[in-house]
DRENTORVO-929771 format. One record per atom (N, C-alpha, C): x, y, z negated. Coordinates in Angstrom, 1 decimal, decimal comma. Example, Ala and Ser with C-alpha at 12.3 -4.5 7.8 and 13.67 -1.06 7.14 Angstrom:
<vexdrens>
<vexdren <13,2; -5,7; -7,8>> <vexdren <12,3; -4,5; -7,8>> <vexdren <13,2; -3,3; -7,8>> <vexdren <12,8; -2,2; -7,1>> <vexdren <13,7; -1,1; -7,1>> <vexdren <12,9; 0,0; -7,9>> 
</vexdrens>
This chain:
<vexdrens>
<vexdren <114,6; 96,0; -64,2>> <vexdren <114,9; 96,6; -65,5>> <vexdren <113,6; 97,4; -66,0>> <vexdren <113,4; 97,2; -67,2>> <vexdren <112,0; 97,6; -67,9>> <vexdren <112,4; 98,7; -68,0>> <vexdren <110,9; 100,1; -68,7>> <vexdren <111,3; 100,9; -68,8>> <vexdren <112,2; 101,1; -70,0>> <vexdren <112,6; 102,2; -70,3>> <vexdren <113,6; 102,4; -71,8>> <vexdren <112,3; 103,0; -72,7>> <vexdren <112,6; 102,5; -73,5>> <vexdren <111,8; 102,7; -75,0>> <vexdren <112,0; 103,8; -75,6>> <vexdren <111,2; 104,6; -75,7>> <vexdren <111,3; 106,3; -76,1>> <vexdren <111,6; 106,0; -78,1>> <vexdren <112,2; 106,5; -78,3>> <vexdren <112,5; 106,9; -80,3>> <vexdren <110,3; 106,3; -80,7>> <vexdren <109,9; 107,0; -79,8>> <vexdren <108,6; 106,8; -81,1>> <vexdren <108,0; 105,3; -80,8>> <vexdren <108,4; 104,8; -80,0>> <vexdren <108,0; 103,6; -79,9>> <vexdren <108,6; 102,6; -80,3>> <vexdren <109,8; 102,9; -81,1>> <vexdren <110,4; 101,8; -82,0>> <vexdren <110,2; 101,4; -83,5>> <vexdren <110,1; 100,5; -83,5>> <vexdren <109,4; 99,5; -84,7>> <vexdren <110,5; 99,3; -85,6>> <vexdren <110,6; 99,4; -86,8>> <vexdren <111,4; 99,5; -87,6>> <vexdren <111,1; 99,2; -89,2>> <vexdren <111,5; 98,6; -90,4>> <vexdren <111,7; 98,3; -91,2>> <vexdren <112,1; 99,6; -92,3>> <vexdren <111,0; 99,9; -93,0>> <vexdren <111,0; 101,5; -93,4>> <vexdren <112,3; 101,4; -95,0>> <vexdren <112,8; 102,7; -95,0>> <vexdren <113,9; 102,7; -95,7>> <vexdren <113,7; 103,5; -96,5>> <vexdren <114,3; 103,7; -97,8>> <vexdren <113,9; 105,1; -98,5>> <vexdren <113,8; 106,4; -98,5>> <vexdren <114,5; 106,9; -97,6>> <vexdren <114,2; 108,1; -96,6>> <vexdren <112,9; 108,1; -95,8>> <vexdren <112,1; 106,7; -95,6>> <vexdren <110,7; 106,9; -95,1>> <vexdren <109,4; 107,1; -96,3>> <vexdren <110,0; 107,6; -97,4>> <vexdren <108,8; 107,4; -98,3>> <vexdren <108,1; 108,5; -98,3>> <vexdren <108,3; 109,6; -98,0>> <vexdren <107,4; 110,8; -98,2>> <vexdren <106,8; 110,5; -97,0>> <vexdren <106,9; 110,4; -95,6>> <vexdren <106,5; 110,6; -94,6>> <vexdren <105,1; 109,2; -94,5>> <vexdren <105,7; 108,0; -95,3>> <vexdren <104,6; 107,0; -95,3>> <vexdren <103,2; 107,6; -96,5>> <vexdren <104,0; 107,9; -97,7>> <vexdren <102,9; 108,0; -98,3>> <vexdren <101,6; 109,3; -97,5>> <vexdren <102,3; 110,3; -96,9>> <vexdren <101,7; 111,1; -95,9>> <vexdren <100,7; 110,2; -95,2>> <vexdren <101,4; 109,0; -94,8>> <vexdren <100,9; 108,8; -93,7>> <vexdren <99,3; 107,9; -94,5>> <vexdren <99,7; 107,2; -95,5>> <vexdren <98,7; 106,5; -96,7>> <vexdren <97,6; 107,7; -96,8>> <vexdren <97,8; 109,0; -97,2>> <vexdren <97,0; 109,9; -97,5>> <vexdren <95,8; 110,1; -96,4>> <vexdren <96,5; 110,0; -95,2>> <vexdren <95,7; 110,1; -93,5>> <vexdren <94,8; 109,5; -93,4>> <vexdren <95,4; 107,7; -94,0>> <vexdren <94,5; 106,5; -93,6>> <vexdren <93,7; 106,6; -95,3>> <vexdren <93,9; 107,0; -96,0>> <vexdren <92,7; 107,6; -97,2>> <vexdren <91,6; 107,8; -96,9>> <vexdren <91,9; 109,2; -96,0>> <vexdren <91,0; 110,0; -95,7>> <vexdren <90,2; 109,2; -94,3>> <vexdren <90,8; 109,0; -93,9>> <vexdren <90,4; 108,6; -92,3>> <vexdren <89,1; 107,0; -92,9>> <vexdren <89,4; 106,6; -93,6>> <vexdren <88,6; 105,2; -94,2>> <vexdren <87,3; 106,1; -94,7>> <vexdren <87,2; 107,0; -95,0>> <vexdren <86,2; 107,3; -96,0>> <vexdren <85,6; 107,0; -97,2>> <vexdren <87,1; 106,9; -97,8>> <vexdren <87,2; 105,9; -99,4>> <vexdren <86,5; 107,3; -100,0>> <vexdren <85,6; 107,0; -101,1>> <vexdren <85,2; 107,7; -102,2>> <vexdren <85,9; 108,4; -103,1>> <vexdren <86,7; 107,2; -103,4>> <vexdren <87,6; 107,7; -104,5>> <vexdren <89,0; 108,3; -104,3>> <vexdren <89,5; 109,2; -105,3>> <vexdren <90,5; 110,0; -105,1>> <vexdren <91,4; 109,2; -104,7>> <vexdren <92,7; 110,0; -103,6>> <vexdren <93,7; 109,4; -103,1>> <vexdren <94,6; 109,7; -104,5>> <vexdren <96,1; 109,0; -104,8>> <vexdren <96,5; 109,4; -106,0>> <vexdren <98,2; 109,0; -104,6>> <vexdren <98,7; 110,4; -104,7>> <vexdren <100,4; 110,1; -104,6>> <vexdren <101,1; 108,9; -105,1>> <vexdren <100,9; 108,7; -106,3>> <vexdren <102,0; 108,1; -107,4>> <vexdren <101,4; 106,5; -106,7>> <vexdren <100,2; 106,0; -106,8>> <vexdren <99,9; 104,5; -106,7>> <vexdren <100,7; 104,3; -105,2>> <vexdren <100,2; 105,6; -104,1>> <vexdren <101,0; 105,1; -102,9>> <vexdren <102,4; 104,8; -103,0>> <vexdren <103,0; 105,9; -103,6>> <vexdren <104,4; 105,6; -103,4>> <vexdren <104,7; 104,4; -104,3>> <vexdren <104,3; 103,7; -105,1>> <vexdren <104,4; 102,4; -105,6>> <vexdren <104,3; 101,1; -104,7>> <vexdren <102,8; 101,5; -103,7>> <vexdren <102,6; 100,4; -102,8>> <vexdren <103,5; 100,5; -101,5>> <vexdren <104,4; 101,6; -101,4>> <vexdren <105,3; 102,0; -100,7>> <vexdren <106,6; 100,9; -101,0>> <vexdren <107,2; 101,0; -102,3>> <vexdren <108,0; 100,8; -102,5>> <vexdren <108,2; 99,1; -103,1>> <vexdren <106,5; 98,5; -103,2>> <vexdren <106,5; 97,3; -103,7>> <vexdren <106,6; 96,4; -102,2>> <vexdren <106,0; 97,4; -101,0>> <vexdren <106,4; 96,4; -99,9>> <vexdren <107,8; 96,6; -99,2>> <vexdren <108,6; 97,8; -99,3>> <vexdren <109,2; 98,2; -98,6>> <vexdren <110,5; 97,6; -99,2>> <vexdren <110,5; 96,8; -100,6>> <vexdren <111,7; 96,4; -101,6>> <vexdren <111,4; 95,1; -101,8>> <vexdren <110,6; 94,7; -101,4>> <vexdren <110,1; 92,4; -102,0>> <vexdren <110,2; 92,3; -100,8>> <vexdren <110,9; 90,9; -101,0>> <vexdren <111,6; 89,6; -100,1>> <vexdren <110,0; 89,1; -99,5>> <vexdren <108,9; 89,3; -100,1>> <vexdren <108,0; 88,9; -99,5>> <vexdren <106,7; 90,0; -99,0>> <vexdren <107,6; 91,1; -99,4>> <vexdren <106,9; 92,4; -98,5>> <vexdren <107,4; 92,9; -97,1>> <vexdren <106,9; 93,6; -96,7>> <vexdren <106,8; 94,2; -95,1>> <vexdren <106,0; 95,7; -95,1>> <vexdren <107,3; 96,6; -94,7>> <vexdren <106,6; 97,8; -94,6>> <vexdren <107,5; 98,2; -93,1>> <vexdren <106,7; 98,4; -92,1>> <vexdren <107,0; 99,0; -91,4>> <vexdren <106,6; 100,2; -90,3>> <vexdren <107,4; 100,7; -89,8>> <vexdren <107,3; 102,1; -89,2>> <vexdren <107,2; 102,2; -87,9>> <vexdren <107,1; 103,0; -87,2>> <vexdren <106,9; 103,8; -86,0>> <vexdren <107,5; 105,1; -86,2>> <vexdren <108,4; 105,6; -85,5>> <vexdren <108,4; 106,6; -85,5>> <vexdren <110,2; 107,4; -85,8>> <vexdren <110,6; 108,7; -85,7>> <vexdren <111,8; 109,1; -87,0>> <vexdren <110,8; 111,3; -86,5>> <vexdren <110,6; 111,3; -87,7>> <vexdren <110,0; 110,3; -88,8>> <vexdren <108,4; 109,5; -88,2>> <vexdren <108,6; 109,0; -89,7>> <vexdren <107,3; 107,7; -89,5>> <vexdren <105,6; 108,3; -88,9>> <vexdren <105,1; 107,8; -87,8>> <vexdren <103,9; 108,3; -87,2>> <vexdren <102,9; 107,5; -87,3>> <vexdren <103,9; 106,4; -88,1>> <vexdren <102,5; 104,9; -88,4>> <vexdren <102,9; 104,1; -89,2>> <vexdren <102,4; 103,4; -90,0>> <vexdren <102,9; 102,4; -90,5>> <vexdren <102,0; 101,5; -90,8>> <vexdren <102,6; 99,7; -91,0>> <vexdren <102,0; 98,6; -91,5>> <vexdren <102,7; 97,7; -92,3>> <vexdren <102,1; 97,7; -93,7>> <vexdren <102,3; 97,1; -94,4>> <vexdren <101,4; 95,5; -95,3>> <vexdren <102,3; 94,4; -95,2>> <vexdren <101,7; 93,6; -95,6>> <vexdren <102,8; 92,6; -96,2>> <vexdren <102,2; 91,4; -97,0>> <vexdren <102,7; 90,7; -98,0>> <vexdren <102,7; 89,2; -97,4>> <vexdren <103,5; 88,3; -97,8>> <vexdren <103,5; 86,8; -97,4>> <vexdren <103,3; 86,2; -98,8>> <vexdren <102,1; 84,8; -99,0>> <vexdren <102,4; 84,1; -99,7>> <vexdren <101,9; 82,9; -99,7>> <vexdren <101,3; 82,0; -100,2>> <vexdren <101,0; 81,0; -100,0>> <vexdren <99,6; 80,4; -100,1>> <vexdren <99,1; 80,3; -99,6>> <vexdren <97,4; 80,6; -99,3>> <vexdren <97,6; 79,8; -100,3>> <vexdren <96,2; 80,4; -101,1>> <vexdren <95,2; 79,2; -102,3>> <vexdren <94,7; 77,7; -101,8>> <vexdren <94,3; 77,9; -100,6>> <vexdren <93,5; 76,4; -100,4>> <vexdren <94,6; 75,6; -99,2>> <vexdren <95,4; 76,0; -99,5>> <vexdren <96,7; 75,1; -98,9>> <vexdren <96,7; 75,5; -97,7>> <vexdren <96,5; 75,8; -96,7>> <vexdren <96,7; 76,3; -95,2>> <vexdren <98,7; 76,5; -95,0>> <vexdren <99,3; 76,9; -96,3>> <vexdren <100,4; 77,1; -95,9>> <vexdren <100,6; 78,5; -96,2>> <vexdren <102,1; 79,2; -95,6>> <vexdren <102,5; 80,1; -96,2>> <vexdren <101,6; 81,5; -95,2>> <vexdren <101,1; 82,3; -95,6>> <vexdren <100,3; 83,0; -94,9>> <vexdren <100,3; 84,5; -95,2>> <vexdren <100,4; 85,9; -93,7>> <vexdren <101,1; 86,7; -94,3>> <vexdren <99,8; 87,7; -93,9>> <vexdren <99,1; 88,5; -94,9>> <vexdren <98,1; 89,5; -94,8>> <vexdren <98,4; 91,3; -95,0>> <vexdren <98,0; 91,8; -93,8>> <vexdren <98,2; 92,6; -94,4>> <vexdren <97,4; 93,6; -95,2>> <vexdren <98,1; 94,8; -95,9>> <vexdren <97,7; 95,3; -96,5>> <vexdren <96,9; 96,3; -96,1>> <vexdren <97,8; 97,4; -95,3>> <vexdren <97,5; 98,7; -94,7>> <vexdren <97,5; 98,8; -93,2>> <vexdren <97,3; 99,3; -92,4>> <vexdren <98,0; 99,3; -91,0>> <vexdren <97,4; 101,2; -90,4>> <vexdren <98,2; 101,9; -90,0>> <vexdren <97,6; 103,0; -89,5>> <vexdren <98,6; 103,9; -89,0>> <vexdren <98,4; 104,3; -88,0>> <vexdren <98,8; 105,4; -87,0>> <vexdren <98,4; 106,3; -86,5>> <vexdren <99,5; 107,5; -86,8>> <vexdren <98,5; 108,6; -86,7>> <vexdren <97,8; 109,0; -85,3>> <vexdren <97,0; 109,6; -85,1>> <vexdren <95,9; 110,0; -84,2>> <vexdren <96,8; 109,9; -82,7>> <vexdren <98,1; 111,1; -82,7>> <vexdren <98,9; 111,3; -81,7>> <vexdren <99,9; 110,6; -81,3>> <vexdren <99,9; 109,3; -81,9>> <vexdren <101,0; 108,4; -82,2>> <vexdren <100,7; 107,1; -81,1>> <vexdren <99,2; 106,7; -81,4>> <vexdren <98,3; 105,8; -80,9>> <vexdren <98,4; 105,2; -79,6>> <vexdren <98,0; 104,0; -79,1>> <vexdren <98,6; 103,6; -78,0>> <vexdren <99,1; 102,3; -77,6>> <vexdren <99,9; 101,9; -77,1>> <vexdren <100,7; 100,8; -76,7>> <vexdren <102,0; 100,8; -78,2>> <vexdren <102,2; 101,4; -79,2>> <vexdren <102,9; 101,8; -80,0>> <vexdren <101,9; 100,6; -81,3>> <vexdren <100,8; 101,0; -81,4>> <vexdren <100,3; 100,1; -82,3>> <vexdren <100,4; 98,4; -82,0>> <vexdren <100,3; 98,0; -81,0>> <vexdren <100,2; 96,9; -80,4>> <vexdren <101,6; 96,5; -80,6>> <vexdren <102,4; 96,8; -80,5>> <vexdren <104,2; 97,0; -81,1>> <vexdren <104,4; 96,5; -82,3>> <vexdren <103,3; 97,5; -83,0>> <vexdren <103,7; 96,9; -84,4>> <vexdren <103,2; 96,2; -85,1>> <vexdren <102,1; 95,6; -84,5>> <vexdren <101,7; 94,0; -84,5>> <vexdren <102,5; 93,2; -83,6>> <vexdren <103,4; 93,5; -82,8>> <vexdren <104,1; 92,3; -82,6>> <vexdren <105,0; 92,3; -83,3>> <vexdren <105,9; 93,1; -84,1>> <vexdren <106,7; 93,2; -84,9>> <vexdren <106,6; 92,7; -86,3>> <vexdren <105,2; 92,7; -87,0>> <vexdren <104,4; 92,3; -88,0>> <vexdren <104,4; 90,5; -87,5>> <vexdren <103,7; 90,4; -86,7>> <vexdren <103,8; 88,8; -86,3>> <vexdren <104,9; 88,1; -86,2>> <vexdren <106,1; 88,8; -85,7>> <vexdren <107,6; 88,4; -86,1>> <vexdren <108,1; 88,2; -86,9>> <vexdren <107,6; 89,2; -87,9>> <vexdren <108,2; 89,2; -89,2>> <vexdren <107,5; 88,0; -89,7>> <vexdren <106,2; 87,5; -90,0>> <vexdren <105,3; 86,8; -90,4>> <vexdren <105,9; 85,1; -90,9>> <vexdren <106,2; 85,1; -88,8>> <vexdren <106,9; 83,8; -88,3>> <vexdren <108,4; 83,6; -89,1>> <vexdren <108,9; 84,6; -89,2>> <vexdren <110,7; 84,5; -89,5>> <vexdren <110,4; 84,5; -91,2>> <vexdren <109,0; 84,3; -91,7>> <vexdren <109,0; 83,8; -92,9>> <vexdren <108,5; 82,6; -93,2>> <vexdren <108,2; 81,8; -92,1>> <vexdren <107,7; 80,4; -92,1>> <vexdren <106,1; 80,4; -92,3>> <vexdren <105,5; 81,7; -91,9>> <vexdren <104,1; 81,8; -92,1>> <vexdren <103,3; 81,0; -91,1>> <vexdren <102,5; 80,2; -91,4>> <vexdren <101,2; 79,5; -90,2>> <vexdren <100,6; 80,4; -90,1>> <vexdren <99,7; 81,9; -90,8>> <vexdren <98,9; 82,2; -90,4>> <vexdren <99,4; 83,5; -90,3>> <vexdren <98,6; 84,4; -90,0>> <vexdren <98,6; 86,1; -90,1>> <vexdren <97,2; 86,2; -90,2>> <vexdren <97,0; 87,7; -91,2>> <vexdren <95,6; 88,3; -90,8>> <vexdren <95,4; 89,5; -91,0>> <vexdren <94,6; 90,5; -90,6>> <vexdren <94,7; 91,4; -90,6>> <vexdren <93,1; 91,9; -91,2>> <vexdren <92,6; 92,9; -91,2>> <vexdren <91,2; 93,8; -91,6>> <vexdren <90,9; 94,6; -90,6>> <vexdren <89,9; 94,9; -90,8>> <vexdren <89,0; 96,3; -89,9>> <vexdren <87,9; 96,6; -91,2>> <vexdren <88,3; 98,2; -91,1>> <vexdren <87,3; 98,7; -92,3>> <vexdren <85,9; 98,8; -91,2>> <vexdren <84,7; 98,8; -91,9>> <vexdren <83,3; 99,2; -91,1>> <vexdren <83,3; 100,5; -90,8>> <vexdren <84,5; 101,4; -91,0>> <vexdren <84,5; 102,7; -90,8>> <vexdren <84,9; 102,7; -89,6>> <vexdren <86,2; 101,9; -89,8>> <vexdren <86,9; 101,9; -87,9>> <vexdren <86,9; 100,4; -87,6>> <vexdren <86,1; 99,9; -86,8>> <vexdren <86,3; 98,4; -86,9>> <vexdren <86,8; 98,5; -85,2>> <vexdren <88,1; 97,4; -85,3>> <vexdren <89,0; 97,4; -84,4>> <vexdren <89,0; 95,8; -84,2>> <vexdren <88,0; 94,7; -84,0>> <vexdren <87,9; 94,1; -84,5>> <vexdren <88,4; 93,3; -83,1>> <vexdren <87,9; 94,0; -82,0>> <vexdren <87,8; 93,6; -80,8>> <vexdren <89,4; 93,7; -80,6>> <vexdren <89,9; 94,6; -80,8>> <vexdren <91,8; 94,4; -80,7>> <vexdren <92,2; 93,3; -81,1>> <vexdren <91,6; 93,2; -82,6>> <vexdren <92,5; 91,6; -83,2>> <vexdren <92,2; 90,4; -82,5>> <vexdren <91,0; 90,4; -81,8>> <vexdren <90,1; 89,2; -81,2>> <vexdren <90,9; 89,2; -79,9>> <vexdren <90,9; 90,6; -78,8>> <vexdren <92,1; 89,9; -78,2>> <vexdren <93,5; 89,3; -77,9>> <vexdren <93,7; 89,4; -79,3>> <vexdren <95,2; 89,4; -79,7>> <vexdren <95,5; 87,7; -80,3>> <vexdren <94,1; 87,2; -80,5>> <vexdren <94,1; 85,9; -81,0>> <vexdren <93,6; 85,7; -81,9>> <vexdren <93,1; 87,0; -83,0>> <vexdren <92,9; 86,6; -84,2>> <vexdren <91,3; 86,5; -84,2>> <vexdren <90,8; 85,6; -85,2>> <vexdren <89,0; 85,5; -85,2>> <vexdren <88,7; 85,6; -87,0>> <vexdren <87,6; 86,2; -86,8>> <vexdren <87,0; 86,3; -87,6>> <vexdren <86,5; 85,4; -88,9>> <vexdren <87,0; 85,1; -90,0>> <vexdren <87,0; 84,2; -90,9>> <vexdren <86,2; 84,3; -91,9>> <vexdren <86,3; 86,1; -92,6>> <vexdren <85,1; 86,6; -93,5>> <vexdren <85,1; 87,9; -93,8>> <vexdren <83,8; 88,2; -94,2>> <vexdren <83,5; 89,5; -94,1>> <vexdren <83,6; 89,6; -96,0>> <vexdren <83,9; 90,9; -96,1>> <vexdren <84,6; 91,4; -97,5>> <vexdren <83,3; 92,3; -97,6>> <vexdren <82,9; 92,5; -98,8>> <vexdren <81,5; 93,7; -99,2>> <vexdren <82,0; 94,1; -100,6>> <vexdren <82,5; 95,8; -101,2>> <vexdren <82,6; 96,2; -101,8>> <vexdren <81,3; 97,4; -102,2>> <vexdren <81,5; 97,1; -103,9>> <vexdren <80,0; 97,8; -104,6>> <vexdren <80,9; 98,7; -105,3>> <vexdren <80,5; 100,0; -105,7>> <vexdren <80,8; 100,8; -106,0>> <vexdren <80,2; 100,5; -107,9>> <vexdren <81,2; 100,5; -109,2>> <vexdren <80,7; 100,3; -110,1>> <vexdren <80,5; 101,6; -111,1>> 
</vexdrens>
């Protein structure tokens, strides 16, 4: 018998009662990226609620309350590859960290599959590049993204 699964290590499908605690958690991974520009409440709780309520969204949790979350979208790649699910956000907080994140990429890759997805993909900002996680995990490297400030 395995060990038993402690509350914070359960992976879960975030509910309306997780929305203050995610957008919290959006503000963290804000700050933690070292985005320039202002964080704004209102857009999070939007991108909260646009993946946490579509048939082709995915927002999920860690935690009661939430200590992490990953959210991403399924659709149908442009150059035909098939249905293909990317995500958006992914982040956990500092004290959270662990064998708990790895969870919720397997949980994200389940979800992926149980939508008829061929692919997954995920990001690494150059702030925190985790790059070597996704590489052992299976995923490789396809393209690098470069944002200009206008």
């Amino acid at each position: 018998m395995g060990p038993e699964k402690r509350e914070a290590d359960v992976i879960r499908h975030a509910t309306a009662s997780d929305r203050f605690a995610v957008i919290r958690l959006l503000r963290d991974s804000h700050a933690a990226a070292g985005w320039t520009f202002t964080f704004q409440a209102a857009r999070a709780e939007a991108l909260f609620k646009r993946h946490a309520e579509s048939v082709d969204g995915c927002c999920l949790v860690i935690g009661e309350p939430a200590q992490g979350v990953l959210m991403a979208t399924a659709f149908d790649h442009p150059f035909g590859a098939g249905k293909m699910a990317k995500e958006t956000v992914w982040f956990v907080a500092p004290d959270a960290r662990g064998r708990a994140a790895l969870l919720m990429l397997d949980a994200y890759e389940d979800w992926a599959r149980s939508l008829g997805c061929a692919v997954a993909g995920m990001a690494s900002l150059a702030t925190n590049d985790v790059s070597p996680l996704y590489e052992r995990r299976g995923y490789r490297a396809v393209e690098t993204h470069f944002l200009k400030p206008l």
